[in-house]
C-alpha positions as semicolon CSV with decimal commas, in nm:
position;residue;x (nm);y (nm);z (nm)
1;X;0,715;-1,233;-0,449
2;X;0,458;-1,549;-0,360
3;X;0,241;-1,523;-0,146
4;X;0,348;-1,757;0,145
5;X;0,358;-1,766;0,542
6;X;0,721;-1,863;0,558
7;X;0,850;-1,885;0,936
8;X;1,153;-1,653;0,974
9;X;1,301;-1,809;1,227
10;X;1,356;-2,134;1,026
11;X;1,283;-2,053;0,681
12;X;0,983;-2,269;0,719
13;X;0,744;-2,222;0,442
14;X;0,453;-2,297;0,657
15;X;0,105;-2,248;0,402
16;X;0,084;-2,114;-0,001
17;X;-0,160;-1,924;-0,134
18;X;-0,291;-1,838;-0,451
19;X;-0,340;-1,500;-0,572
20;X;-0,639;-1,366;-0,691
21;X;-0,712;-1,383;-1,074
22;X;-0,898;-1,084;-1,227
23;X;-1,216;-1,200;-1,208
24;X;-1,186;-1,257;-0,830
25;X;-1,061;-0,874;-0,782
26;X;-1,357;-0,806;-0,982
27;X;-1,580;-1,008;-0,776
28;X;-1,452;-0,857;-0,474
29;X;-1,431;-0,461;-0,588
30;X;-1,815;-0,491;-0,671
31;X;-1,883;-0,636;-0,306
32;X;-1,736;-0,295;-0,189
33;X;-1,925;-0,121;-0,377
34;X;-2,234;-0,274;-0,301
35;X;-2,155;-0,289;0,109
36;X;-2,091;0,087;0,082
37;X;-2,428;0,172;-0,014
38;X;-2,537;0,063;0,277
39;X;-2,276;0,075;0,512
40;X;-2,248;0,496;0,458
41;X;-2,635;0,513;0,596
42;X;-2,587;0,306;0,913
43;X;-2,639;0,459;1,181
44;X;-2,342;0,549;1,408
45;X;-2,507;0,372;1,717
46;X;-2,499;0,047;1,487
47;X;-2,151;0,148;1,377
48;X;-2,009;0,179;1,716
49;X;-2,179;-0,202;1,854
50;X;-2,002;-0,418;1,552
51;X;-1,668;-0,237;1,639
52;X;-1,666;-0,309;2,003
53;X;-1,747;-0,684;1,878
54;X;-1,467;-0,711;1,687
55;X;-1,265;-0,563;1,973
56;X;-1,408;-0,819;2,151
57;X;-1,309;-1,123;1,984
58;X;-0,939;-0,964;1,904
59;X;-0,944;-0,996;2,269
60;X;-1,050;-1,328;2,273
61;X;-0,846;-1,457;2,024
62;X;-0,548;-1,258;2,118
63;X;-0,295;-1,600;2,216
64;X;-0,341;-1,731;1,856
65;X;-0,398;-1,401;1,631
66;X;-0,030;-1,311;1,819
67;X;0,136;-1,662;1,701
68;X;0,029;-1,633;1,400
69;X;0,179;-1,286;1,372
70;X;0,550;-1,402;1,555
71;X;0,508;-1,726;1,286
72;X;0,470;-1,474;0,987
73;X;0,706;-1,208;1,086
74;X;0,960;-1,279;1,367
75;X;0,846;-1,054;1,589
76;X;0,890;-1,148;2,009
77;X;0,548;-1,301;2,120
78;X;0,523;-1,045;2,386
79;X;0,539;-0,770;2,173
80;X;0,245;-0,952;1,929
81;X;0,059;-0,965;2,222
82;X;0,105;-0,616;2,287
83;X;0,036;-0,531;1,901
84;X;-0,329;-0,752;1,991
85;X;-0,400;-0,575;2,261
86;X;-0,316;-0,206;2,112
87;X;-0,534;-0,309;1,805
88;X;-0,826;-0,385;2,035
89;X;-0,801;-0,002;2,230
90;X;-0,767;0,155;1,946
91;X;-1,105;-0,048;1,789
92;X;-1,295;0,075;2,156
93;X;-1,146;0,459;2,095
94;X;-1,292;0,515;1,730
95;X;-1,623;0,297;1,812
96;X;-1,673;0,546;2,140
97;X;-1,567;0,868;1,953
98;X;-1,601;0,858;1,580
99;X;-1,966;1,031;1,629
100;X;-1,805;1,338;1,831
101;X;-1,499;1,333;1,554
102;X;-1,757;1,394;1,293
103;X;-2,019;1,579;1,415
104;X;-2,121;1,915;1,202
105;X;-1,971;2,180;1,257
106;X;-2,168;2,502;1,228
107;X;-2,018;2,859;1,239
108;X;-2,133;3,152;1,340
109;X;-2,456;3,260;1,169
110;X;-2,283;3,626;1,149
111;X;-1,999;3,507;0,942
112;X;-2,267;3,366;0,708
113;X;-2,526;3,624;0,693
114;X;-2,359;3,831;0,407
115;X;-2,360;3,516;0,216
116;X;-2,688;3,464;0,187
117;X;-2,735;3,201;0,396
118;X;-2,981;3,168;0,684
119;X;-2,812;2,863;0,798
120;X;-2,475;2,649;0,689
121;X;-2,297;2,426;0,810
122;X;-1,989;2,159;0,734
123;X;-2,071;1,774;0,698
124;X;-1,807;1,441;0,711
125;X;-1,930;1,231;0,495
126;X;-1,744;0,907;0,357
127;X;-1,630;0,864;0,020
128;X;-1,615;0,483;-0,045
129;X;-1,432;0,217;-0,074
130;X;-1,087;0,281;0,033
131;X;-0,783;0,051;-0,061
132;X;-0,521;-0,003;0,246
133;X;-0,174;-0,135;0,103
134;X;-0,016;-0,225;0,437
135;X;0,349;-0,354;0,531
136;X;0,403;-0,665;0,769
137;X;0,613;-0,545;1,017
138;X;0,302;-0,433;1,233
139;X;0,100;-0,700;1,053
140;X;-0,211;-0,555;1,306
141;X;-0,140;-0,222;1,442
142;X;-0,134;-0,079;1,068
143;X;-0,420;-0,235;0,938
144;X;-0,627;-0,152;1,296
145;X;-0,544;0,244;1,246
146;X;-0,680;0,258;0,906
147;X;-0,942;-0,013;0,910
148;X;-1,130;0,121;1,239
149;X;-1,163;0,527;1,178
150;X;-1,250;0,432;0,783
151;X;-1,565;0,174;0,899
152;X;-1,690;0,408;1,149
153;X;-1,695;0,700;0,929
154;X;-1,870;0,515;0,700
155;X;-1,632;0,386;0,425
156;X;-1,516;0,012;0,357
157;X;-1,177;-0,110;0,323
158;X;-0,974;-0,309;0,069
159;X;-0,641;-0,490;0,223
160;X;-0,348;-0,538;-0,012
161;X;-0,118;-0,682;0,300
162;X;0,232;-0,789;0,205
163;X;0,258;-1,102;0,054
164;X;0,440;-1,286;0,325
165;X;0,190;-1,198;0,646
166;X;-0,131;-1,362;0,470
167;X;-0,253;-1,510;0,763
168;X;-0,241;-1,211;0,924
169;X;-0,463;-1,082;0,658
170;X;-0,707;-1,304;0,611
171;X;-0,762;-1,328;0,986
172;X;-0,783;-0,927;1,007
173;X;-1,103;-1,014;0,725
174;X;-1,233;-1,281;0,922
175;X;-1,246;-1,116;1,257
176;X;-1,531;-0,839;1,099
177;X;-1,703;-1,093;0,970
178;X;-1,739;-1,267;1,269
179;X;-1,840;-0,953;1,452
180;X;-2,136;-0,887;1,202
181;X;-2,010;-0,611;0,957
182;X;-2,194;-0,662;0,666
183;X;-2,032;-0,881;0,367
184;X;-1,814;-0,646;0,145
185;X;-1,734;-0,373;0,381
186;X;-1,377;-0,488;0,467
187;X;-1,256;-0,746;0,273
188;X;-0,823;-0,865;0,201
189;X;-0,732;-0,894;-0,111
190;X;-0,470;-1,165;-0,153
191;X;-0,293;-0,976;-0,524
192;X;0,069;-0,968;-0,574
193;X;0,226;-0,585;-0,595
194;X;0,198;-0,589;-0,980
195;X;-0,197;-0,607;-0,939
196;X;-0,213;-0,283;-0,723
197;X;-0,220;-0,022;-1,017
198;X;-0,538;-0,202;-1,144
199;X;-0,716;-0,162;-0,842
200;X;-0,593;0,195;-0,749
201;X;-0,747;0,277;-1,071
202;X;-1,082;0,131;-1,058
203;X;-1,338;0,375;-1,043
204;X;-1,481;0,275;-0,771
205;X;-1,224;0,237;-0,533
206;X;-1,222;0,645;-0,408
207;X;-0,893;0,647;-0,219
208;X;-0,594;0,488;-0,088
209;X;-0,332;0,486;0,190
210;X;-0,027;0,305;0,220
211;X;0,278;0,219;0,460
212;X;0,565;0,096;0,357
213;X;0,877;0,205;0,153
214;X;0,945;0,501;-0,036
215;X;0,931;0,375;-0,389
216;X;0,608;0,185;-0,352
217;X;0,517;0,499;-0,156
218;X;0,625;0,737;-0,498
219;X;0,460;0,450;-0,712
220;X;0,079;0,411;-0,569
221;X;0,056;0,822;-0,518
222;X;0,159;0,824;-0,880
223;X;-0,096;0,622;-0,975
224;X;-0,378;0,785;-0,722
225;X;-0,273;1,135;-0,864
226;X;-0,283;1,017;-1,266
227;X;-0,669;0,903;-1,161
228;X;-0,739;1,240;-0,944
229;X;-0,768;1,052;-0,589
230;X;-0,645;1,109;-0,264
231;X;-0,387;0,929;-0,105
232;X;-0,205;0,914;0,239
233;X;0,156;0,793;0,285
234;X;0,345;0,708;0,555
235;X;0,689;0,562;0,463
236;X;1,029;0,525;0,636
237;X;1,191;0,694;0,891
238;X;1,514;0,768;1,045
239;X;1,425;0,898;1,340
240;X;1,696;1,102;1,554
241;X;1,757;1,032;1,946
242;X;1,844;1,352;2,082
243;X;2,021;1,352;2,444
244;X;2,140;1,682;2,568
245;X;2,364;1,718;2,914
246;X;2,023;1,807;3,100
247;X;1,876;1,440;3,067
248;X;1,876;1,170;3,250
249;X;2,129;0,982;3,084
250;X;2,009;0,647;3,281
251;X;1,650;0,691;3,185
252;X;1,753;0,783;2,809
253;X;1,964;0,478;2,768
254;X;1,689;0,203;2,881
255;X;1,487;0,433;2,651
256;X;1,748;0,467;2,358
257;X;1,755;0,038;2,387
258;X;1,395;-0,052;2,347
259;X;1,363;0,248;2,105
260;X;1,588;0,082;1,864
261;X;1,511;-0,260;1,900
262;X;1,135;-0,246;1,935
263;X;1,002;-0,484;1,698
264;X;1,340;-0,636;1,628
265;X;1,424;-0,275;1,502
266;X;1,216;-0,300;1,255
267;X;0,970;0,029;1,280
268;X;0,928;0,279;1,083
269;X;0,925;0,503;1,451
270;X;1,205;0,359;1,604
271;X;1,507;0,565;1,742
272;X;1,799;0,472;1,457
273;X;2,065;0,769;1,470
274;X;2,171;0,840;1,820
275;X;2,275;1,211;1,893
276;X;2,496;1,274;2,211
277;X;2,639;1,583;2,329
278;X;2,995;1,563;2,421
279;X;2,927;1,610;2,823
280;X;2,730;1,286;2,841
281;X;2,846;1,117;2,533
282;X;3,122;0,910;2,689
283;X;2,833;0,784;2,982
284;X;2,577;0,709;2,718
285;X;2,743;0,517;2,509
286;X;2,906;0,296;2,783
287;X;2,554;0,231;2,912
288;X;2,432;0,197;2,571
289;X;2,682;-0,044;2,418
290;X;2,633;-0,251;2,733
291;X;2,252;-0,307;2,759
292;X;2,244;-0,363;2,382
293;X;2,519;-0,620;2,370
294;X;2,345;-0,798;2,628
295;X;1,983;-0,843;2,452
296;X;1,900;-1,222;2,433
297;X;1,867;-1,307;2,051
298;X;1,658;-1,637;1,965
299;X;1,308;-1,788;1,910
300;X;1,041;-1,551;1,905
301;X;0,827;-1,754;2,056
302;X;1,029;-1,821;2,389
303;X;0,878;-1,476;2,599
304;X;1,294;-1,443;2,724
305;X;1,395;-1,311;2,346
306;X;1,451;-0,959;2,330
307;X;1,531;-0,954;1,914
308;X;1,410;-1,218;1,702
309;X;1,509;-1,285;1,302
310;X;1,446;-1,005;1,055
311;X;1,123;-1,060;0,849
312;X;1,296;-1,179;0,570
313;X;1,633;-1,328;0,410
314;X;1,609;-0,994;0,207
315;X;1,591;-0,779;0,485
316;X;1,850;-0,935;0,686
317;X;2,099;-0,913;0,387
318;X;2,020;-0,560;0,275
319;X;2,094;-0,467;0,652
320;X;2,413;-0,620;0,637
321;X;2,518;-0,424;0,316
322;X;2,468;-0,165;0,524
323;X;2,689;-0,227;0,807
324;X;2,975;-0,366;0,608
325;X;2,985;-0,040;0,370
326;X;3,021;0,148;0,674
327;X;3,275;-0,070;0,824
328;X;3,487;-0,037;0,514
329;X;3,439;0,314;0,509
330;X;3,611;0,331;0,902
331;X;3,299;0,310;1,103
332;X;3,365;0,144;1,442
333;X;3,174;-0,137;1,562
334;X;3,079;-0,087;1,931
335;X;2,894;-0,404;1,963
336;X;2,745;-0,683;1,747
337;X;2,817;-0,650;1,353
338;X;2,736;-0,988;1,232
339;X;2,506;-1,313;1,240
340;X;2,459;-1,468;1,621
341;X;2,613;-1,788;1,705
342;X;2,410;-2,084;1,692
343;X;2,208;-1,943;1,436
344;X;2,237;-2,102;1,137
345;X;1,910;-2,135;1,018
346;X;1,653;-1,809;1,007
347;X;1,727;-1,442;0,944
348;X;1,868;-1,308;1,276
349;X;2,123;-1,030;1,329
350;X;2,335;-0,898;1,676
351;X;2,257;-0,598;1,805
352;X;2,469;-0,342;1,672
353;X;2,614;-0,016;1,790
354;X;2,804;0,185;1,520
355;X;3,047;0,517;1,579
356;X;3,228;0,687;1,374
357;X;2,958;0,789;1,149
358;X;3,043;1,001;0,849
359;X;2,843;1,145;0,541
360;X;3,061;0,884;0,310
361;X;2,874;0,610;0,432
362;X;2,552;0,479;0,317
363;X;2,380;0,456;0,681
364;X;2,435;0,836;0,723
365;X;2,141;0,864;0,460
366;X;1,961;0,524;0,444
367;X;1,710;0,391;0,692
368;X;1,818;0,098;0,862
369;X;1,548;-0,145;0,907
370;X;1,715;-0,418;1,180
371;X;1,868;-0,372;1,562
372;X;2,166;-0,136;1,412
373;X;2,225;0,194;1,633
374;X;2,495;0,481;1,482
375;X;2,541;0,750;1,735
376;X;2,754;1,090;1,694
377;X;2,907;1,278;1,901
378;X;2,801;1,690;1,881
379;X;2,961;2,010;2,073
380;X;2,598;2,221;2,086
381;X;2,277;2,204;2,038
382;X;2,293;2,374;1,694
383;X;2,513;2,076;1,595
384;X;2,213;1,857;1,746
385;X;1,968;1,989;1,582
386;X;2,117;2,034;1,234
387;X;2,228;1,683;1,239
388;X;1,874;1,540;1,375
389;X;1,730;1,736;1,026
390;X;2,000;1,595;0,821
391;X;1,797;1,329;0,660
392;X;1,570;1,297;0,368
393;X;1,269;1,143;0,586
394;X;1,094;1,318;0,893
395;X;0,874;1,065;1,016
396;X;0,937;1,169;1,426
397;X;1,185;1,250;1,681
398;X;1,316;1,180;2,041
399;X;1,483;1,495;2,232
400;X;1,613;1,383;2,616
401;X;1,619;1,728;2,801
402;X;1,498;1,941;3,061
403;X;1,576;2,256;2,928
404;X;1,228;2,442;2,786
405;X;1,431;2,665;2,575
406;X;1,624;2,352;2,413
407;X;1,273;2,189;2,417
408;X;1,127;2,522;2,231
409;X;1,404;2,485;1,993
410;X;1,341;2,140;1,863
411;X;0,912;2,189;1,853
412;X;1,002;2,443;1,630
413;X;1,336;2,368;1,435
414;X;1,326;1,970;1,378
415;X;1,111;1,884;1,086
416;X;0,967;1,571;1,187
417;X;0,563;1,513;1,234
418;X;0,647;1,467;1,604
419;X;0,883;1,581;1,871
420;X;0,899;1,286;2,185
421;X;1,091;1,479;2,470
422;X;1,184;1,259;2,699
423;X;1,009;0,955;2,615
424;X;0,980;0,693;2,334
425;X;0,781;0,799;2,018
426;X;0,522;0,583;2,017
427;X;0,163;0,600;1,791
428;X;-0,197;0,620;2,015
429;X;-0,524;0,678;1,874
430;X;-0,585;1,006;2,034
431;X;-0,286;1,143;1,840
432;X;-0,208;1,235;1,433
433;X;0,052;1,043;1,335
434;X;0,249;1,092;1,032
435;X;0,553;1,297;0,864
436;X;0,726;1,529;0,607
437;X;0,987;1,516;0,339
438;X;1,006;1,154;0,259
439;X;0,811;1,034;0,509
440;X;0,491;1,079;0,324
441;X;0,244;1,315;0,383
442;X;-0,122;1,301;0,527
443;X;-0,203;1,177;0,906
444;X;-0,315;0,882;1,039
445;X;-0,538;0,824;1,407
446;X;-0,712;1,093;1,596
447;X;-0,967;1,302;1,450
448;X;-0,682;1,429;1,163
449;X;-0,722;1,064;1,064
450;X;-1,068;1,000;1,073
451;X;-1,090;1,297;0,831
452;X;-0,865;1,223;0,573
453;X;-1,112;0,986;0,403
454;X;-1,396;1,161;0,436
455;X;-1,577;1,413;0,248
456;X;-1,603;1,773;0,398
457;X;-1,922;1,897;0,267
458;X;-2,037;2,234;0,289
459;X;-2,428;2,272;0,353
460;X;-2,554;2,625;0,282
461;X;-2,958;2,696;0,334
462;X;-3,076;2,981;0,177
């Protein structure tokens, strides 16, 4: 795939870039190295000041950093702005509590005593240089939730961003730089996927964490595990939307609607299989077939679009695959199904409701990454809750109910790395964030995050 800005709306190609040749990587890997041997002994007081810069100047910059992401990616404006601003709270949470996150721990000289030891205690220290290999759909948000826990505990960062959001990228590089980090300690590196092996398995790159798919997911941990390093993954997601009689079936359908479409339903968190119990299924999807049909699709740069065009001509195709295997296979289309009107040029797609759901299709199993809903009808909660864990991936969950033994149920029945009752999942600083099964494995934000890259020593003083 080139690496190009091409405008999804139009099919602009709007700026080329070359890649990187080997010597550049090279050039570039011993920068990191050389930035981490200083960066790791700055003091968290220095630390914390260049982050709340950069938060600064995201906020500063926030009208054109967000064009340039709807240009790259499609996504509404409004919802780039939003991406801006989360980036920016995010920066201010790990600047103001990395210190606290990190701080040694020391146990109880009793429980040590018959070790020998008249003091010990546990360290965080960081391990390096730390390759990021980040997906475009959140051309910000995903690169903010590695890039700001890694730099304040002490680490630098290498950006592999996907080839079509390299803008994005080289923006992301430009706005540390600006805010003083010291040259080398986070740097983009503009490489095609075939160059990622090479750099996962340079010695002194000491870990890496990626979001995206499931093969390039199975493919970098591969590599990481053949060279002894850690890795974090967090891949797709098919995310069930629970709503059991006791809801409030208004509430969960203005919910269920911006939980699917969020990000032109392109998220790895958003709501995709809708679960109804048979008392409110009839109500739901009435409400829910209505308020989706009626989404505005268009420009994502007019702030009255709800969905914009899918990142790319691949993306809108493979989603259509989708949808017409399961109409051949007797699913019913609710609403949408097809291109929009008036459309003729970018990748858009209608907002789509799909019933009728069976295992013979491939969207029973496959992730659908585009504004496509299937909802199912279930008797009981047992049905609910063996159908939300009928998936390979178990990124989160949404349960609408009031009940604290149906509630009880799901914490501890769903496998998913979150359970949303009532509410949208959504990611925040102060929370892991993550999954199971094929969702990856490792956490993300909060201090779980923080730690992943970091090296827990133990100190013991005899």
């Amino acid at each position: 795939m080139p690496i190009a800005s091409v405008n999804p709306a139009t099919g602009e190609t709007l700026q080329t870039f070359d890649a990187l040749d080997a010597s550049g990587i090279e050039q570039r890997l011993a920068r990191a190295e050389a930035a981490f041997l200083g960066w790791r002994a700055t003091p968290f007081a220095a630390r914390t000041d260049l982050m709340h810069r950069a938060a600064d100047l995201l906020d500063q910059d926030q009208e054109s950093l967000s064009r340039t992401m709807t240009e790259e990616m499609g996504k509404p404006l409004v919802q780039a702005r939003a991406e801006a601003a989360k980036c920016a709270k995010a920066m201010r949470w790990y600047a103001d509590h990395a210190e606290a996150l990190l701080a040694d721990e020391h146990p109880d000289p009793a429980d040590v005593a018959d070790a020998g030891a008249s003091r010990a205690y546990v360290r965080y220290r960081p391990i390096g240089p730390v390759l990021a290999v980040m997906p475009w759909n959140f051309p910000f948000w995903q690169v903010i939730r590695f890039a700001a826990p890694a730099l304040m505990a002490g680490n630098v960062g290498l950006l592999k961003h996907a080839s079509n959001v390299p803008r994005t990228a080289l923006a992301i590089e430009d706005l540390f730089r600006r805010a003083g980090f010291p040259e080398g300690c986070f740097q983009t590196l503009l490489i095609g996927s075939g160059a990622v092996e090479g750099v996962v398995r340079d010695a002194r790159v000491a870990a890496v964490t990626l979001t995206g798919s499931e093969p390039a997911g199975r493919a970098v941990a591969a590599t990481a595990a053949d060279e002894v390093k850690k890795s974090v993954l967090e891949l797709g997601g098919s995310d069930p939307f629970v709503v059991l009689p006791s809801a409030d079936v208004d509430a969960a359908v203005r919910t269920a609607v911006r939980a699917r479409v969020q990000n032109n339903g392109q998220s790895c968190i958003a709501a995709k299989r809708f679960i109804v119990h048979t008392d409110v299924y009839d109500r739901f999807l009435a409400g829910f077939t209505g308020a989706m049909g009626a989404l505005r699709v268009g420009d994502p740069m007019d702030e009255a679009t709800d969905v914009g065009p899918l990142a790319s001509r691949q993306g809108r195709d493979d989603l259509e695959e989708l949808v017409e295997d399961a109409r051949a296979h007797g699913a019913r289309i609710e609403c949408g199904g097809g291109r929009p009107m008036g459309w003729d040029t970018g990748w858009f797609y209608e907002p789509t409701v799909l019933t009728g759901i069976t295992p013979a299709m491939r969207i029973h199993r496959e992730e659908t990454f585009g504004p496509v809903a299937t909802v199912y009808r279930v008797a009981d909660l047992d049905e609910a809750v063996a159908l939300a864990d009928d998936t390979p991936f178990g990124l989160s969950s949404n349960v609408w109910t009031r009940d604290e033994g149906e509630q009880e149920r799901f914490v501890r029945d769903v496998q998913a790395g979150g359970v949303f009752f009532n509410g949208m999942t959504a990611s925040h600083p102060a929370l892991p964030f993550g999954g199971v099964k094929r969702s990856g494995f490792g956490r993300e934000l909060s201090g779980h995050g923080i730690k992943e890259f970091c090296n827990v020593t133990t100190v013991w003083i005899g």
